[in-house]
N, CA, C and O atoms as a GROMACS GRO file, in nm:
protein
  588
    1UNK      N    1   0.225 -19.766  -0.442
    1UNK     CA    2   0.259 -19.904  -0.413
    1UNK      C    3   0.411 -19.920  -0.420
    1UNK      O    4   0.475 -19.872  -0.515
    2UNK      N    5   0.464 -19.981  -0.328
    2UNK     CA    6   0.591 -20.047  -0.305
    2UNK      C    7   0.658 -20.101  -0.493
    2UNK      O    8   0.605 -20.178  -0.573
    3UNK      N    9   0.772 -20.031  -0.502
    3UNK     CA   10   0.854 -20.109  -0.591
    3UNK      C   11   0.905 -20.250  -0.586
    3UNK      O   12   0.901 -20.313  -0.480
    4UNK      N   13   0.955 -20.305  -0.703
    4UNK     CA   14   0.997 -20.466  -0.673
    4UNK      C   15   1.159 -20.500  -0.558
    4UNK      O   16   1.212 -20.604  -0.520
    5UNK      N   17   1.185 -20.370  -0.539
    5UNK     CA   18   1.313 -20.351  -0.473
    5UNK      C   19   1.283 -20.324  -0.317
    5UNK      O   20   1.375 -20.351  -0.240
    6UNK      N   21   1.173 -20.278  -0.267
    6UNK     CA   22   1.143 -20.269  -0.143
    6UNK      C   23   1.167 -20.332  -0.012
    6UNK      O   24   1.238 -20.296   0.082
    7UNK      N   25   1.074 -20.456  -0.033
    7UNK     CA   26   1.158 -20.566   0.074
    7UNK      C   27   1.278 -20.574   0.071
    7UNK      O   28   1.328 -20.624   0.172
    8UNK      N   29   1.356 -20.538  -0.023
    8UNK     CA   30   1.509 -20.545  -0.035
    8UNK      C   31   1.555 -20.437   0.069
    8UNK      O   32   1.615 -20.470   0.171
    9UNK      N   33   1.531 -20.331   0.046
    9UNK     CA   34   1.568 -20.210   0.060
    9UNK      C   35   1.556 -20.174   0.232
    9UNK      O   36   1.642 -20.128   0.308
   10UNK      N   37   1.331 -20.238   0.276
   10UNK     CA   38   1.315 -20.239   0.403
   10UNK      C   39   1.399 -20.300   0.505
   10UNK      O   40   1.429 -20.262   0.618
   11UNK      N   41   1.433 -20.412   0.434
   11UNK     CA   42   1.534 -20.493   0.552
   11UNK      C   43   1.650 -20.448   0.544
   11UNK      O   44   1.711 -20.523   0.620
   12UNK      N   45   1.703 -20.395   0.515
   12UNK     CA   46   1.856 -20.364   0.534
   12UNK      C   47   1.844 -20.349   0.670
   12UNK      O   48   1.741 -20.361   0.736
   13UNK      N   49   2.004 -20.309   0.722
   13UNK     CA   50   2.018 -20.255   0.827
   13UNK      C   51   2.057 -20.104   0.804
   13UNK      O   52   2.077 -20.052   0.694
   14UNK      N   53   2.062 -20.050   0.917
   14UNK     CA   54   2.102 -19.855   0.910
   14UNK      C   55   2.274 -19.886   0.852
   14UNK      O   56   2.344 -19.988   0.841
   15UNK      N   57   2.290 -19.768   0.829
   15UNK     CA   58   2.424 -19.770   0.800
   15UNK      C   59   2.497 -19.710   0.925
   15UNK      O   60   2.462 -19.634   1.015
   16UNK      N   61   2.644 -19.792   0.888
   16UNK     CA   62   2.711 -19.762   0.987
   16UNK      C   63   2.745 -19.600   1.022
   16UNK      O   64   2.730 -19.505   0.945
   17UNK      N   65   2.796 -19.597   1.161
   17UNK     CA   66   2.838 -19.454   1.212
   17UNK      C   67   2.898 -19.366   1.124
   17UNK      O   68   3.016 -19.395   1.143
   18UNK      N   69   2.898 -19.300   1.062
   18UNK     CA   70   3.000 -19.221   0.983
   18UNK      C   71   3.066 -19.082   1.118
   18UNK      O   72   3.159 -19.010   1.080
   19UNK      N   73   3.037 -19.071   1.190
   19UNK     CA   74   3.099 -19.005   1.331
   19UNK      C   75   3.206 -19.100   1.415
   19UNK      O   76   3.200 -19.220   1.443
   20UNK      N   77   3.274 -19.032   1.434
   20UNK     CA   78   3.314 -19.166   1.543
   20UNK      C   79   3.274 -19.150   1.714
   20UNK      O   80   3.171 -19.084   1.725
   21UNK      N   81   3.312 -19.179   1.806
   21UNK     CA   82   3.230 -19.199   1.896
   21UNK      C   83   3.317 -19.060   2.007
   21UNK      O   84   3.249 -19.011   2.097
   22UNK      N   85   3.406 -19.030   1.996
   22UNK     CA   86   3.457 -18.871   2.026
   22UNK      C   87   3.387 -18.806   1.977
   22UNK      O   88   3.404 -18.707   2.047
   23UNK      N   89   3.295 -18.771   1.888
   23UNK     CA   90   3.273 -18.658   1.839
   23UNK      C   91   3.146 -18.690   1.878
   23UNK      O   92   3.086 -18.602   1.940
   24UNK      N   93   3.078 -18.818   1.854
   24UNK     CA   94   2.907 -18.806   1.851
   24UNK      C   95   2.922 -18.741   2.063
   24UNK      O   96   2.862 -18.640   2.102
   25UNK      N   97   2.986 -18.805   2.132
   25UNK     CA   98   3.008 -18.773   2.252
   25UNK      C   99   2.988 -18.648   2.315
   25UNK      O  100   2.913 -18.625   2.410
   26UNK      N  101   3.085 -18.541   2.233
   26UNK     CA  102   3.101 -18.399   2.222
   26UNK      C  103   2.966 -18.360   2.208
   26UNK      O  104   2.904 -18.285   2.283
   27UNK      N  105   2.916 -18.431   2.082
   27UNK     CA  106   2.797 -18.368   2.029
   27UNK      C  107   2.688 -18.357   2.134
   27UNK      O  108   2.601 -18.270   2.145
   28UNK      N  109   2.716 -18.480   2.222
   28UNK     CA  110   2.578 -18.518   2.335
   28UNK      C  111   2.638 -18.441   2.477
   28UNK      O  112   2.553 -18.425   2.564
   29UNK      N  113   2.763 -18.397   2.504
   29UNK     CA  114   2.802 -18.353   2.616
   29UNK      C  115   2.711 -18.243   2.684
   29UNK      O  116   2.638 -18.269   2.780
   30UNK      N  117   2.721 -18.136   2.633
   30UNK     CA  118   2.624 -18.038   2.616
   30UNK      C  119   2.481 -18.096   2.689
   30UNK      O  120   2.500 -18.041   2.797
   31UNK      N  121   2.377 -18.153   2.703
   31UNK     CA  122   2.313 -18.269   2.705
   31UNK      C  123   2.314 -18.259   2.895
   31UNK      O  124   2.246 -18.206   2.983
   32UNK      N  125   2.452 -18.358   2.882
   32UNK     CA  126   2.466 -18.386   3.012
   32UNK      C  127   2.506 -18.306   3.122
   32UNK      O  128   2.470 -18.340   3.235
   33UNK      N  129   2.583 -18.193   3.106
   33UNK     CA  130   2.583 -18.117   3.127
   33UNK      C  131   2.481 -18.019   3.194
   33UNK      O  132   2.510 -17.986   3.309
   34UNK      N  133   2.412 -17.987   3.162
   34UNK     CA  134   2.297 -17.912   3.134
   34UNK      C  135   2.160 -17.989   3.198
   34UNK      O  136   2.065 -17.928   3.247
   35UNK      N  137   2.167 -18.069   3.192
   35UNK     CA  138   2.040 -18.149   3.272
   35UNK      C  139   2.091 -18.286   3.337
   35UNK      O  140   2.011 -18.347   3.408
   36UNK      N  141   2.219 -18.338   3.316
   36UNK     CA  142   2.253 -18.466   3.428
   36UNK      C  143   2.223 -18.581   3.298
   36UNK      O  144   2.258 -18.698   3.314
   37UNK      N  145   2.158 -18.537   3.171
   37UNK     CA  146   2.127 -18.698   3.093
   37UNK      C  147   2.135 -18.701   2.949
   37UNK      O  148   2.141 -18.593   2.889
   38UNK      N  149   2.135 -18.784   2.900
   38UNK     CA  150   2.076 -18.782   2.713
   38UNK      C  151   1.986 -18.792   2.759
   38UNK      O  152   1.987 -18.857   2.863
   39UNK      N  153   1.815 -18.719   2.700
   39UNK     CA  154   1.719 -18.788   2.670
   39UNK      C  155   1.711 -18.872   2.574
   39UNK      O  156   1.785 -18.880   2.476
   40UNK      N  157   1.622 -18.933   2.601
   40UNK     CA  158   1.615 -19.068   2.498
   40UNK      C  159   1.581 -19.028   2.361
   40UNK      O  160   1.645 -19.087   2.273
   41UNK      N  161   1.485 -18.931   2.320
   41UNK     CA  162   1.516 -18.824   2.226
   41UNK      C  163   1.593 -18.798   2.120
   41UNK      O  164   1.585 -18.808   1.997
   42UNK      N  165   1.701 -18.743   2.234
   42UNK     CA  166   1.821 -18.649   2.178
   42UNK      C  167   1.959 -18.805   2.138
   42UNK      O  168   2.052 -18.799   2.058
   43UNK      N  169   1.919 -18.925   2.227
   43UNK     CA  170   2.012 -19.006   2.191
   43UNK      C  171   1.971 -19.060   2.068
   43UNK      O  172   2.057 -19.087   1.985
   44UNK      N  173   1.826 -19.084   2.038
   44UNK     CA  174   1.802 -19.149   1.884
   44UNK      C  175   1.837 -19.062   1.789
   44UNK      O  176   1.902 -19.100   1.691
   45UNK      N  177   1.796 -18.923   1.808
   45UNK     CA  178   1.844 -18.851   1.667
   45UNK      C  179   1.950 -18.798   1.666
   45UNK      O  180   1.956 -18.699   1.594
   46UNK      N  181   2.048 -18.830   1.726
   46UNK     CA  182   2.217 -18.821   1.743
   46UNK      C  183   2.267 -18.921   1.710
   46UNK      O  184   2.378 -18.924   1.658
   47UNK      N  185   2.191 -19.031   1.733
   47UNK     CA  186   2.222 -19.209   1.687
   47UNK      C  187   2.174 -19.182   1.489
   47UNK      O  188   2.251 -19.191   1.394
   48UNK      N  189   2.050 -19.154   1.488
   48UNK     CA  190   2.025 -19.175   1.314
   48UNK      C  191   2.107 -19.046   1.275
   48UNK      O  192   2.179 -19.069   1.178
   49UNK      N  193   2.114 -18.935   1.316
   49UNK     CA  194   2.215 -18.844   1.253
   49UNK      C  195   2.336 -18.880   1.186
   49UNK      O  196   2.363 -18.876   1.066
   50UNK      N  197   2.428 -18.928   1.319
   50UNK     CA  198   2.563 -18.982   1.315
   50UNK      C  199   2.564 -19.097   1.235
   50UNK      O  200   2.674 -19.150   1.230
   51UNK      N  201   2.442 -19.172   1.147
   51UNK     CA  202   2.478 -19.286   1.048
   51UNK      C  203   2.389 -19.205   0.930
   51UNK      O  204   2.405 -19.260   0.820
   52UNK      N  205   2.295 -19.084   0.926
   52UNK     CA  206   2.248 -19.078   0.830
   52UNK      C  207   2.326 -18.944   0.727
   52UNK      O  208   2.375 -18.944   0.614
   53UNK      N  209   2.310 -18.847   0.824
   53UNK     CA  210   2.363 -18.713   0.802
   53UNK      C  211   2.407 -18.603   0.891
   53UNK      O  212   2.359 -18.492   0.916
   54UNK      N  213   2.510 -18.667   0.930
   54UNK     CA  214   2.581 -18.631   1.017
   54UNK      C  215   2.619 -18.517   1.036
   54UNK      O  216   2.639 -18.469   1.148
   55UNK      N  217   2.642 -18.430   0.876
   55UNK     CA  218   2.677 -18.296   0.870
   55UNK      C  219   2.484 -18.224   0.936
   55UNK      O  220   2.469 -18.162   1.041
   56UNK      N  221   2.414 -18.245   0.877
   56UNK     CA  222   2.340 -18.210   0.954
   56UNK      C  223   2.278 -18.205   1.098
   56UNK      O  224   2.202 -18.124   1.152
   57UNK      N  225   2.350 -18.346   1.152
   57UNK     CA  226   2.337 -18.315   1.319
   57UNK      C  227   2.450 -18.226   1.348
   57UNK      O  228   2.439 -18.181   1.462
   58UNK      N  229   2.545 -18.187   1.291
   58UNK     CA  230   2.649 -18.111   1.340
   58UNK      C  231   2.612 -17.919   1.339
   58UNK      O  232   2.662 -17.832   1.412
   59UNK      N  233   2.506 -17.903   1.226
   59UNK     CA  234   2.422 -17.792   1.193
   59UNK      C  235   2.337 -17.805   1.294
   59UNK      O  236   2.358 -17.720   1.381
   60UNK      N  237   2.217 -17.905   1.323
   60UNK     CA  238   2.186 -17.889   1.424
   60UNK      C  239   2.222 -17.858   1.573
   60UNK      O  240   2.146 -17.801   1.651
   61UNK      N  241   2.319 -17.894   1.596
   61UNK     CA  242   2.372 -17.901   1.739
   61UNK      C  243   2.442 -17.756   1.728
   61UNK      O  244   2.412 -17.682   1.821
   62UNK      N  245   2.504 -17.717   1.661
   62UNK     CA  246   2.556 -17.588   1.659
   62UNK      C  247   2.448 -17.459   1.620
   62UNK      O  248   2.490 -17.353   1.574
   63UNK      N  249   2.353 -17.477   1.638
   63UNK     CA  250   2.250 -17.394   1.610
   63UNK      C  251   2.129 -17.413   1.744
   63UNK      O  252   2.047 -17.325   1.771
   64UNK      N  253   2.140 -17.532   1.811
   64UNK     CA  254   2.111 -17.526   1.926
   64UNK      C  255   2.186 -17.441   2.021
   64UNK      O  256   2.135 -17.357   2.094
   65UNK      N  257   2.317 -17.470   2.012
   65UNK     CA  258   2.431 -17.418   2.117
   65UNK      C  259   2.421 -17.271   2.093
   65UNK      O  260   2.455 -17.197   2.185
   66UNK      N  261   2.382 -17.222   1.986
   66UNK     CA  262   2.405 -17.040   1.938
   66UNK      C  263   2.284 -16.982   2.039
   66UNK      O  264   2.287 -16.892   2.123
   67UNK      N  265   2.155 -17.091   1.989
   67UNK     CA  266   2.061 -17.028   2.018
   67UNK      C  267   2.009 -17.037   2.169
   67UNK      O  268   1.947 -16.944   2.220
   68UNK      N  269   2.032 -17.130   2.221
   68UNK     CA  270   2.005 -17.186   2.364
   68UNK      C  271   2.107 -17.108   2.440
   68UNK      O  272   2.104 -17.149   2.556
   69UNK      N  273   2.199 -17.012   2.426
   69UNK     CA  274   2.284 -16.942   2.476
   69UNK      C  275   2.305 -16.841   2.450
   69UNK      O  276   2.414 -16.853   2.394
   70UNK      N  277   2.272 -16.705   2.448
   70UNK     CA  278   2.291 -16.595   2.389
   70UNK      C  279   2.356 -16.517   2.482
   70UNK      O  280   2.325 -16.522   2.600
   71UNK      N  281   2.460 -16.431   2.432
   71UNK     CA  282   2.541 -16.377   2.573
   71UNK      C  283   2.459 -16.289   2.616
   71UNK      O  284   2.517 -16.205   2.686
   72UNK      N  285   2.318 -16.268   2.601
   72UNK     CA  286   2.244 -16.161   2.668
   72UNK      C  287   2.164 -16.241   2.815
   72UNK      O  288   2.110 -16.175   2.904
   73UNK      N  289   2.171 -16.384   2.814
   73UNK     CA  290   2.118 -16.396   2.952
   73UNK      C  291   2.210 -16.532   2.971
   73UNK      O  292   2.282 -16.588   2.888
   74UNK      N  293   2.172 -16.581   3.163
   74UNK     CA  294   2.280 -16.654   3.181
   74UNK      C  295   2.170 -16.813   3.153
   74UNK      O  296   2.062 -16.819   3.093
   75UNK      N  297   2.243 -16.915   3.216
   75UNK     CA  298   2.182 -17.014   3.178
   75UNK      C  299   2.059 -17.006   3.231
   75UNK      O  300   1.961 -17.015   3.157
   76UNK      N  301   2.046 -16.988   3.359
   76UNK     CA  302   1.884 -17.033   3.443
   76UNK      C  303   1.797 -16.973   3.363
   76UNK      O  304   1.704 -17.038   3.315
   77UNK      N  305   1.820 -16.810   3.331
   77UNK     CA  306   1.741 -16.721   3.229
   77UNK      C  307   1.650 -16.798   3.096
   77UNK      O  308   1.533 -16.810   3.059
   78UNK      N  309   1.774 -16.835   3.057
   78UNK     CA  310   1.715 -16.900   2.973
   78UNK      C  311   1.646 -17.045   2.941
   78UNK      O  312   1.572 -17.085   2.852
   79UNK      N  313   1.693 -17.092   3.035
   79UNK     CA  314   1.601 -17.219   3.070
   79UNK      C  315   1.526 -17.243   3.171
   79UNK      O  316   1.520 -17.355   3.222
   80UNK      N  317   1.453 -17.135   3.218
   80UNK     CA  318   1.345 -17.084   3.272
   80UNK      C  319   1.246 -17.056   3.143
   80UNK      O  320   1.134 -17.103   3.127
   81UNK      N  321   1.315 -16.969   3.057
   81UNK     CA  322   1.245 -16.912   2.889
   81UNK      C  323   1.171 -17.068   2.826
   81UNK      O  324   1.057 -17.098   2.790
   82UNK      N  325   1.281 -17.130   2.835
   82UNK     CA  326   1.238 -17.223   2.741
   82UNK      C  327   1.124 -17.312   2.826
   82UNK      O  328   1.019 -17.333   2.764
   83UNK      N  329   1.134 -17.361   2.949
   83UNK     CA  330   1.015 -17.432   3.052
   83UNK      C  331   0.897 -17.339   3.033
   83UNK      O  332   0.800 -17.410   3.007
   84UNK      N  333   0.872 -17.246   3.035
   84UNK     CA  334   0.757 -17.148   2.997
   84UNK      C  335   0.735 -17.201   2.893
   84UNK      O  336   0.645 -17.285   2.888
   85UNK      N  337   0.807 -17.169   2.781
   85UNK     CA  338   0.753 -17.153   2.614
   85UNK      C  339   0.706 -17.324   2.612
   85UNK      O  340   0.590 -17.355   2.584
   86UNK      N  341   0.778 -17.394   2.634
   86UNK     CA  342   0.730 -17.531   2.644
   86UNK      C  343   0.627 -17.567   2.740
   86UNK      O  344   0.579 -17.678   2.721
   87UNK      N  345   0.585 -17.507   2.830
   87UNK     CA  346   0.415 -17.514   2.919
   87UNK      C  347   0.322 -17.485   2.816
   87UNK      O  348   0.228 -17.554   2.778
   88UNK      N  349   0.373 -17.333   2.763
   88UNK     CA  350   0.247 -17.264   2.702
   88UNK      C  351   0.238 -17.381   2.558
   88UNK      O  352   0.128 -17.407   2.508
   89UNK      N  353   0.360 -17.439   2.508
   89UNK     CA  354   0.295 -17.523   2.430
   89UNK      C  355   0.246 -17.648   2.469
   89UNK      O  356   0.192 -17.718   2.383
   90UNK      N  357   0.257 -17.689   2.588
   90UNK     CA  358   0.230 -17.828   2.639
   90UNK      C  359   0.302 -17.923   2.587
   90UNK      O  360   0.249 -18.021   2.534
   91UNK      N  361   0.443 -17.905   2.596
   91UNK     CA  362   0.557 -17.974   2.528
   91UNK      C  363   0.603 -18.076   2.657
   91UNK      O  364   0.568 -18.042   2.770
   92UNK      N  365   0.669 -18.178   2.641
   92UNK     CA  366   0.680 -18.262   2.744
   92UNK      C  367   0.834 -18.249   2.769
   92UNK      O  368   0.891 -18.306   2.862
   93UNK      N  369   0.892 -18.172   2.679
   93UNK     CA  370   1.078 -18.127   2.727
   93UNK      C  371   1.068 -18.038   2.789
   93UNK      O  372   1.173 -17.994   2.836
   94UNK      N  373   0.920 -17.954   2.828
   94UNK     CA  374   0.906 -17.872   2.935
   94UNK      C  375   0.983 -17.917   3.085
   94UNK      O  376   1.045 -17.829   3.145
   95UNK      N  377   0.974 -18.062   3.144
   95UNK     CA  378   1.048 -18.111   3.203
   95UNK      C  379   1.219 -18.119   3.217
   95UNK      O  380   1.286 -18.106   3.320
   96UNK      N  381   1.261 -18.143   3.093
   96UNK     CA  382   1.417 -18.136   3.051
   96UNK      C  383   1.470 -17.988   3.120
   96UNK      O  384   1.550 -17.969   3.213
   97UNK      N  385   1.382 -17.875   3.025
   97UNK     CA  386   1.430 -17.728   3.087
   97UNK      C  387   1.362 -17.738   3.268
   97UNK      O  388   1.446 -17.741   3.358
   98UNK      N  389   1.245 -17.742   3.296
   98UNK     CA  390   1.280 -17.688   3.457
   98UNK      C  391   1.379 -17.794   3.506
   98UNK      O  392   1.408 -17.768   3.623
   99UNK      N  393   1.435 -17.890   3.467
   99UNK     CA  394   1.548 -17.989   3.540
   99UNK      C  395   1.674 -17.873   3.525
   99UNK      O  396   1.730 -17.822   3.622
  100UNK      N  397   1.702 -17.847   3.399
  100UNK     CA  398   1.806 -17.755   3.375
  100UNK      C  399   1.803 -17.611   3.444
  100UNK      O  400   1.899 -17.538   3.466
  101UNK      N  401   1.704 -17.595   3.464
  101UNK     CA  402   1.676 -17.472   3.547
  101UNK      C  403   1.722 -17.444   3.646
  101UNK      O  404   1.802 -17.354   3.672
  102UNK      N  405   1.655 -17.553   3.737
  102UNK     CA  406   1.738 -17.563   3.806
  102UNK      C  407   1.819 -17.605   3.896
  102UNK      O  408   1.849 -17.571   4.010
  103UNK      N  409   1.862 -17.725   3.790
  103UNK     CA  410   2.028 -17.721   3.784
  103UNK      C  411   2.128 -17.640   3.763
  103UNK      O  412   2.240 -17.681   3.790
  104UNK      N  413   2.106 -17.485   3.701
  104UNK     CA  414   2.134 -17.374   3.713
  104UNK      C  415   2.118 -17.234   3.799
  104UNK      O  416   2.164 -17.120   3.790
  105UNK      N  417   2.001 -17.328   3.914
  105UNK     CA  418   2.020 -17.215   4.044
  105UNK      C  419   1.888 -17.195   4.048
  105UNK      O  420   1.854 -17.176   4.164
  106UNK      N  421   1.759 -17.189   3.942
  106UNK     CA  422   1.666 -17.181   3.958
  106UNK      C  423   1.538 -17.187   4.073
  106UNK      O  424   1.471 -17.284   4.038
  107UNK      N  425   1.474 -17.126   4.196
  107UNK     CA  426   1.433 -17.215   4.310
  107UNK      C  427   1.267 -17.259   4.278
  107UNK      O  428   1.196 -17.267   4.178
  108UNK      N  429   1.258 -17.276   4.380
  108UNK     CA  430   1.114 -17.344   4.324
  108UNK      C  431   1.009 -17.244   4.271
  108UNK      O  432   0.923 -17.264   4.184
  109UNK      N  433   1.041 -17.109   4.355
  109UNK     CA  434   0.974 -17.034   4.353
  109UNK      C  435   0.937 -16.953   4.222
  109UNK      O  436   0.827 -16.908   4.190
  110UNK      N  437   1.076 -16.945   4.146
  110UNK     CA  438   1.093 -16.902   4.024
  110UNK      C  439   1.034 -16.976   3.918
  110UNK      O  440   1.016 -16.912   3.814
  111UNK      N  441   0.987 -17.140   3.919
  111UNK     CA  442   0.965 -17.200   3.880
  111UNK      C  443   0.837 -17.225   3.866
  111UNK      O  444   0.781 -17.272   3.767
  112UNK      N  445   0.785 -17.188   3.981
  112UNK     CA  446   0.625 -17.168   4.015
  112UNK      C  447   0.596 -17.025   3.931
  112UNK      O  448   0.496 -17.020   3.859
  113UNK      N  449   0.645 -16.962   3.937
  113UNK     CA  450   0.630 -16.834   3.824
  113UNK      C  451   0.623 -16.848   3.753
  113UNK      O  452   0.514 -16.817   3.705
  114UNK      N  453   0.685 -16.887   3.696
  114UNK     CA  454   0.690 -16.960   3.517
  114UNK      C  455   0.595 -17.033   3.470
  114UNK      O  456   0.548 -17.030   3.356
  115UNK      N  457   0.552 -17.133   3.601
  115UNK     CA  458   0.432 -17.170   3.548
  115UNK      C  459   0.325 -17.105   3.585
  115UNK      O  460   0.230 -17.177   3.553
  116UNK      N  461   0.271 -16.971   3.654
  116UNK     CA  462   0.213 -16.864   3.622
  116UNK      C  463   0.196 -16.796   3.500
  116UNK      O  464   0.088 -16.794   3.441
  117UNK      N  465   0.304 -16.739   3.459
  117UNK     CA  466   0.308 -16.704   3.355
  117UNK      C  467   0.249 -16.819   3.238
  117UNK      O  468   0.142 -16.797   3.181
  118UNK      N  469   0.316 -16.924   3.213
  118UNK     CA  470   0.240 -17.037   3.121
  118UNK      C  471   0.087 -17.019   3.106
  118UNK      O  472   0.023 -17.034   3.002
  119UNK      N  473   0.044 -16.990   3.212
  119UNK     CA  474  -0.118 -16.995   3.255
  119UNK      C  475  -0.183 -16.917   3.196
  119UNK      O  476  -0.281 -16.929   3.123
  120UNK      N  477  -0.100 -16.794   3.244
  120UNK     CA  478  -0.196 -16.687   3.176
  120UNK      C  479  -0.215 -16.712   3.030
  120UNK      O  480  -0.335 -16.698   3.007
  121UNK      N  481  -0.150 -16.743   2.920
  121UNK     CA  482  -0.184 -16.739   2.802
  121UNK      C  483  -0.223 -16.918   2.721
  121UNK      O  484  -0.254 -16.950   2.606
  122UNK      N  485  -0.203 -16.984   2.826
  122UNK     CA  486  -0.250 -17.127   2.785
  122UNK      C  487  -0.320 -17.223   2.892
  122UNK      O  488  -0.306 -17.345   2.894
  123UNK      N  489  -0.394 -17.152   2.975
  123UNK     CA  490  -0.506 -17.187   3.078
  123UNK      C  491  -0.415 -17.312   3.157
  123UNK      O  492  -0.299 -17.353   3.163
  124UNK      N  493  -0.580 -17.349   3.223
  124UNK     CA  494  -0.481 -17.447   3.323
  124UNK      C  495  -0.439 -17.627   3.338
  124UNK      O  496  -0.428 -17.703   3.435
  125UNK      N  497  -0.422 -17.645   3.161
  125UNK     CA  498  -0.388 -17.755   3.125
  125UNK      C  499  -0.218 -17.719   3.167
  125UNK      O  500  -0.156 -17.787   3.248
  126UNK      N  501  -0.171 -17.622   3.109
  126UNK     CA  502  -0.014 -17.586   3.131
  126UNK      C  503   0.021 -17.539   3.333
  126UNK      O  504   0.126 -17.556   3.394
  127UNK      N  505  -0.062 -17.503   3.366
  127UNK     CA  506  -0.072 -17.484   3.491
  127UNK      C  507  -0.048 -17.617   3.576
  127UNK      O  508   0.037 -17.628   3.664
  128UNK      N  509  -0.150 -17.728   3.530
  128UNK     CA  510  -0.160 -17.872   3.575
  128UNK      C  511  -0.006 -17.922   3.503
  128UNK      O  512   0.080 -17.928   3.590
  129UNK      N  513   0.030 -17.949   3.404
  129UNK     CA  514   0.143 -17.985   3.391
  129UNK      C  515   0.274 -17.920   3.441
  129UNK      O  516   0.358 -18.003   3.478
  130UNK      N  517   0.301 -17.820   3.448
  130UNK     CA  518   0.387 -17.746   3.532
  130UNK      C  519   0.386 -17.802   3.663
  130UNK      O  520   0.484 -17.867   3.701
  131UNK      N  521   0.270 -17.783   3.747
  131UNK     CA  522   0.260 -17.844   3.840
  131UNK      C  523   0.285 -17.976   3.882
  131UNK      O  524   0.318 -18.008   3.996
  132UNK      N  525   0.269 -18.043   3.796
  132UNK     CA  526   0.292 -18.184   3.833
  132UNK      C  527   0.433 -18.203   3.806
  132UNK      O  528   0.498 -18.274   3.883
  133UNK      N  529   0.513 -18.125   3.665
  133UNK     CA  530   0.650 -18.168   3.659
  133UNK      C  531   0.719 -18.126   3.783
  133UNK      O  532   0.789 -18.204   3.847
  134UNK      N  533   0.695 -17.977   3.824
  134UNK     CA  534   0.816 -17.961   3.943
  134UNK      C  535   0.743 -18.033   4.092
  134UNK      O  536   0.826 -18.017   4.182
  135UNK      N  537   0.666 -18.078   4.125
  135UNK     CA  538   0.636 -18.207   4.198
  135UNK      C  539   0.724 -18.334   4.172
  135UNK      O  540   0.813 -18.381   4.243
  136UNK      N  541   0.689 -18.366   4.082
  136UNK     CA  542   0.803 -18.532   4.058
  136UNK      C  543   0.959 -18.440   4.067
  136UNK      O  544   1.056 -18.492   4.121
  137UNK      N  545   0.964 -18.343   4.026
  137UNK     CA  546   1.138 -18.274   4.047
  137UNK      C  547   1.117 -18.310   4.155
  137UNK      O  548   1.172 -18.419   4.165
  138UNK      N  549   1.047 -18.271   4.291
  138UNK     CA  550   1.087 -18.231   4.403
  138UNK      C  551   1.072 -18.399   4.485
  138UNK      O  552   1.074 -18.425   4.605
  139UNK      N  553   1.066 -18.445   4.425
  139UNK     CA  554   1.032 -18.579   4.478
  139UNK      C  555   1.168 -18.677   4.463
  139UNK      O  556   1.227 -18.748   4.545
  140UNK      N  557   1.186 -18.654   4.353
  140UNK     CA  558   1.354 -18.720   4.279
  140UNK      C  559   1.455 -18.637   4.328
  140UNK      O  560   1.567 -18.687   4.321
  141UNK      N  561   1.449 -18.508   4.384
  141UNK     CA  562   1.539 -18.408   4.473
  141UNK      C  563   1.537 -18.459   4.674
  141UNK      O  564   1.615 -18.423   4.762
  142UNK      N  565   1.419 -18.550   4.682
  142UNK     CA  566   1.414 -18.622   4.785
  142UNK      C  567   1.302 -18.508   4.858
  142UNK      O  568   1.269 -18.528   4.976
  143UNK      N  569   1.262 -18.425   4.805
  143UNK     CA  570   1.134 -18.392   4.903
  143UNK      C  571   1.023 -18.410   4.884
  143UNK      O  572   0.995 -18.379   4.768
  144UNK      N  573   0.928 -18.451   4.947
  144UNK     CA  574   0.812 -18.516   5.013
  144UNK      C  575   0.724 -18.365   4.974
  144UNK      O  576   0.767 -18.252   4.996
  145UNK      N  577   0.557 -18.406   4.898
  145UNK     CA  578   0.498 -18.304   4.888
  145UNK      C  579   0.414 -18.328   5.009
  145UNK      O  580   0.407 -18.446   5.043
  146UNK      N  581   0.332 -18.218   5.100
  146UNK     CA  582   0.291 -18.229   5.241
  146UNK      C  583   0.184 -18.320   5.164
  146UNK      O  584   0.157 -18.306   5.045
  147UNK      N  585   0.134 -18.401   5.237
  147UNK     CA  586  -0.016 -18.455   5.282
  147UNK      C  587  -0.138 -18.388   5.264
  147UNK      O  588  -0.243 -18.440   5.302
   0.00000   0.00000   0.00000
């Protein structure tokens, strides 16, 4: 049960930025870059980071950047990797990576692979979602799926 301090405590407001807005920026560049956007996502927990624990979004983000980049493959490589691993889990940032994909050169075709691969080890719920994400890609890229 709630202490006598609670309602006190619930209503507050967040605390202010302890980042300032250069740096939370930096922090989100990467982001835009890479796929054209903040997800809405990545802007809330960059928003409660930057007022809660900021040193820890700064751990986070630099541990994204290590790992989402390894000088052993180039970008598409790896965000091809990650649109797979996110099918086979039926993750919905599966979308974010094939955008980044390719936005990194990726073609459809490669993409359709990937979601092959997804298939084989997570049937054809990941197959159907794959499918449908690079459809709406190709639709927001301005092409028309045939009839």
């Amino acid at each position: 049960m709630p202490g006598p301090d609670h309602a006190t405590r619930s209503s507050a407001a967040l605390p202010a930025r302890q980042l300032g807005e250069a740096e939370l920026a930096a922090l989100r560049a990467p982001y835009t870059e890479l796929i054209g956007f903040v997800p809405p996502r990545i802007q809330a927990r960059t928003e409660l980071g930057s007022r809660l624990d900021p040193e820890l979004l700064r751990l986070q983000e630099a541990a994204r950047l290590r790992a989402m980049n390894p000088a052993c493959f180039d970008v598409k490589t790896s965000q091809l990797m990650l649109f797979g691993i996110l099918l086979a889990l039926m993750g919905d940032a599966a979308r974010l990576h094939a955008i980044a994909a390719r936005r990194a050169g990726a073609s459809w075709e490669e993409l359709h692979a990937v979601v092959g691969l997804a298939y084989l080890f997570r049937g054809m719920p990941a197959a159907n979602l794959g499918a449908e994400v690079l459809l709406k890609m190709a639709e927001a890229e301005g092409h028309s799926a045939p009839a």
